[in-house]
N, C-alpha and C positions, 0 to 999 in steps of 0.2 A: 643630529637633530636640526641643526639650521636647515639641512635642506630640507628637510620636510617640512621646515615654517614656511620656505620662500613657496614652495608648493603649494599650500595649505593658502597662504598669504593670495596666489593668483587664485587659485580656486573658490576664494571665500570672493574676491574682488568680481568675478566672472555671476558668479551668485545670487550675488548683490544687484550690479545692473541688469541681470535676465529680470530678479524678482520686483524690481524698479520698474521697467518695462512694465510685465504685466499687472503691479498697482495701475499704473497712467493708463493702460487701457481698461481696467476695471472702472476707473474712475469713468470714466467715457461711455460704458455700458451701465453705469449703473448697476453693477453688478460681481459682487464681493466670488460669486460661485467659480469663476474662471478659475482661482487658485487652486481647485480641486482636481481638474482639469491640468493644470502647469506642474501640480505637484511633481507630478511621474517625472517628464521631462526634464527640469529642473537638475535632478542629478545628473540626465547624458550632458547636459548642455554646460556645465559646471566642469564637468571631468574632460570631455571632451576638448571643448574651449582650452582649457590649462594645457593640453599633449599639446595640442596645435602652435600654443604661442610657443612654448620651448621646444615645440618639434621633433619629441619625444614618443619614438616608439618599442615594444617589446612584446613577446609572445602573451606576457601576462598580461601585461594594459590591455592587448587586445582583446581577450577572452573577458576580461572583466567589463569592458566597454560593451562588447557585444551583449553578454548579459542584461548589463545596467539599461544597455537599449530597449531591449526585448520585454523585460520586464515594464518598462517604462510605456511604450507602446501600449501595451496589453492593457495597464490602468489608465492610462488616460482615455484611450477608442473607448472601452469600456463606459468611465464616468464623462466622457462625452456623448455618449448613446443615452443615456440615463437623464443626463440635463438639457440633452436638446430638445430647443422649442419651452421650456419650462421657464417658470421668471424666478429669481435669486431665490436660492434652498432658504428657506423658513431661520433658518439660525443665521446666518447673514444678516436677514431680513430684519429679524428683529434687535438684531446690533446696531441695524443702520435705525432703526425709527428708536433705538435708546440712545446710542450716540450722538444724534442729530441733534436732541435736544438742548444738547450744548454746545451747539455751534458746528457752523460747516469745518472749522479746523481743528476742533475738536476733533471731528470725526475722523478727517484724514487723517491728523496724526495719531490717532487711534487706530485704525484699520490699517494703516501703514505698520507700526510698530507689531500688535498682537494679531494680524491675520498674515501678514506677509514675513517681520521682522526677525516672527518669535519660530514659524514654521522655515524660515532662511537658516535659522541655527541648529534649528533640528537634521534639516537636509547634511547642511553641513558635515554635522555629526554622524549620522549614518553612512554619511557615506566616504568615511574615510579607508575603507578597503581600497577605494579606486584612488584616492591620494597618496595612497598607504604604496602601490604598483605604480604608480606616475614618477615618482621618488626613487622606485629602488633600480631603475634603469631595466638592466637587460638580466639581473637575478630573480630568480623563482625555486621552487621545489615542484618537479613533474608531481611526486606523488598528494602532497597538501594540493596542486593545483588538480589533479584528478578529483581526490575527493572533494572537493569545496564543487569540483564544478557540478559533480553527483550528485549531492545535495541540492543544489539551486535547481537544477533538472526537475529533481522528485516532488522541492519545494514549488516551485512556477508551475507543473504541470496540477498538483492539488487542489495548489487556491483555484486554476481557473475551471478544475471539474467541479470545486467545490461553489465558485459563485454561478456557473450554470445551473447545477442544480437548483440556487436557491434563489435565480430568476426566475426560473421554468416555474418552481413553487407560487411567488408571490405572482405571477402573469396567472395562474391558472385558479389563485384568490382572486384579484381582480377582474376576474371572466366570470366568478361565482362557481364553477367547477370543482373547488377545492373545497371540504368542511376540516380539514386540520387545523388545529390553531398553530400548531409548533411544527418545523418541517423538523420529521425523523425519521428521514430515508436516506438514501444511498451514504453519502460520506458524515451530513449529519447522523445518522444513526451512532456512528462511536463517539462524535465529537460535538459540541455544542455550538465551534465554532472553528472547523475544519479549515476555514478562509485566512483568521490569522494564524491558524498553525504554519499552513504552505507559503503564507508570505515572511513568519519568523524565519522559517527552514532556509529562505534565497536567500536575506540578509545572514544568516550563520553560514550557507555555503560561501557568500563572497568572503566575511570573514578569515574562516577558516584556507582559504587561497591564496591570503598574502600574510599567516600567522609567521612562517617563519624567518618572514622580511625583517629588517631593521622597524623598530615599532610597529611592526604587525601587533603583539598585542594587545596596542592602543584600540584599534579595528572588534578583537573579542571582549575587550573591556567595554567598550561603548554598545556592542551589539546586544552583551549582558545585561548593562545597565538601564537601555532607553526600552521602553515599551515597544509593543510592535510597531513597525514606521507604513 
């Protein structure tokens, strides 16, 4: 267990100042939305950061890495397409013109603690698969690392068929082309919300990757417990 605090302990520290960073440049744009944007990242650059300082590698870190990359990429490009050129998402917006009214430090330390703080311990929490393999050195199970990595495959490939789809929908509402109210076609047609399925599925295949590690799981417990991330 210590070593997975001392782990844990750089990880969360690494965390911390990325998510500190990107407050201070929010702060400077004006603009609480970055976070949406950082979110994805946030895990590589946490897990990542942590191998590096203790120079730490293994067949499992790396698979998990690459993952946590991949995935991470895909939501950020994605809700960077989405916010560019747009000015602060509406619920930001209207944080900052209620907060405001009670002072500019109000504000910061409001937006600091519950848009950065509160989503820094969620990250954390998710993502202790990749803490969970940072820790156990050079132990794995091929077969848990097979299927974990199966799963995240089946999962990552879903959610992004399942939010094309349901760009292509809402692009083809605002063209006027569309008269559905509800999209219930291709993946939505069985599912109401196909998108957190495929992204629950990544987070249970890493999970399930490093369950039969020393507090692996910590990793299915946490995965069980938090909503989709």
């Amino acid at each position: 267990m210590e070593h997975l605090l001392i782990y844990s302990s750089v990880v969360a520290s690494i965390l911390l100042a990325y998510l500190t960073l990107v407050f201070v440049l929010a702060l400077i744009k004006r603009d609480n939305s970055i976070m949406d944007i950082a979110y994805g990242p946030a895990f590589f650059v946490c897990l990542l950061g942590a191998a590096l300082v203790f120079d730490t590698s293994s067949e499992l870190l790396t698979v998990v890495l690459l993952c946590i990359g991949l995935w991470s990429v895909r939501l950020s490009t994605r809700i960077f397409k989405k916010n560019y050129g747009k000015p602060e998402d509406a619920r930001y917006a209207a944080w900052r013109t209620e907060w405001s009214k009670r002072g500019r430090w109000y504000f910061i330390l409001r937006s600091y603690s519950q848009i950065y703080l509160l989503q820094g311990a969620i990250i954390f929490l998710v993502a202790l698969p990749g803490t969970v393999a940072l820790a156990a050195g050079a132990d794995y199970s091929l077969g848990f690392l097979t299927a974990g990595l199966l799963i995240f495959i089946f999962g990552l490939t879903y959610e992004t068929i399942a939010d094309h789809q349901l760009d292509t929908f809402l692009n083809r509402k605002r063209a006027g082309t569309e008269t559905a109210t509800l999209m219930t076609r291709g993946l939505f047609h069985y599912s109401r919300r196909p998108n957190y399925f495929g992204e629950t599925l990544v987070w249970w295949g890493l999970a399930i990757m490093v369950l039969p590690l020393p507090f692996g799981y910590l990793a299915l417990i946490v995965r069980w417990s938090l909503p989709t991330s």
